[in-house]
N, C-alpha and C positions, 0 to 999 in steps of 0.2 A: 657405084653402089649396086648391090645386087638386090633386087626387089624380091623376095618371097612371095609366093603363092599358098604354101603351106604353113602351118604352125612354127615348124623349126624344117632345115635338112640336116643331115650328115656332111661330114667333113669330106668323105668318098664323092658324093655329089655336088660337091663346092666345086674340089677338085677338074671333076668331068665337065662341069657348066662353065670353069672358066679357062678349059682346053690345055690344062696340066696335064691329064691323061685323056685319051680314044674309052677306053672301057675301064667299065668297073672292076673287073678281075685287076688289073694295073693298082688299084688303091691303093694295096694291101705292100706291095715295094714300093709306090710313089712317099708314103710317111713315113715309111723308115729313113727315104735318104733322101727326100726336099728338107729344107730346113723350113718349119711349121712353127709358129705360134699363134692360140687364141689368145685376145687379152691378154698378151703380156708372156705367157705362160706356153713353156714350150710344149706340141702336142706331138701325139706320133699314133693317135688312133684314128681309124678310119670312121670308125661308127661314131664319132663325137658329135652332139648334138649342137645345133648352131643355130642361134634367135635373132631374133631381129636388134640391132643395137651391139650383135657382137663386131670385133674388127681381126679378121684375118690375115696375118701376115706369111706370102709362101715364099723363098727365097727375095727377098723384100718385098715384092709386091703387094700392097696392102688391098683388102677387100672390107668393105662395108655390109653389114646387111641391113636391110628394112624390109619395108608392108611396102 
């Protein structure tokens, strides 16, 4: 599970936090060609907003968020 500090992050910052990509300029190639889903639904934007309760899946690896 990934614990929040904040209200929500980006999908760019998910990314970084859990060492998919070194920097944030990376983001922006890493969703076009990681295979991304939130909830079910495939993503490919880096700005996507992400709450506590969502569950992200990046080339299978699932990620959880919470408080």
């Amino acid at each position: 599970m990934i614990h929040l500090k904040t209200p929500y992050i980006t999908l760019g910052q998910l990314l970084k936090i859990t060492d998919w990509i070194s920097s944030g300029g990376e983001a922006k190639t890493a969703v076009k060609t990681l295979k991304i889903s939130v909830n079910g639904e495939k993503e490919d934007r880096r700005g996507r907003k992400l709450y506590p309760g969502d569950t992200v899946v990046i080339e299978g690896k699932s990620y959880t968020l919470g408080v």
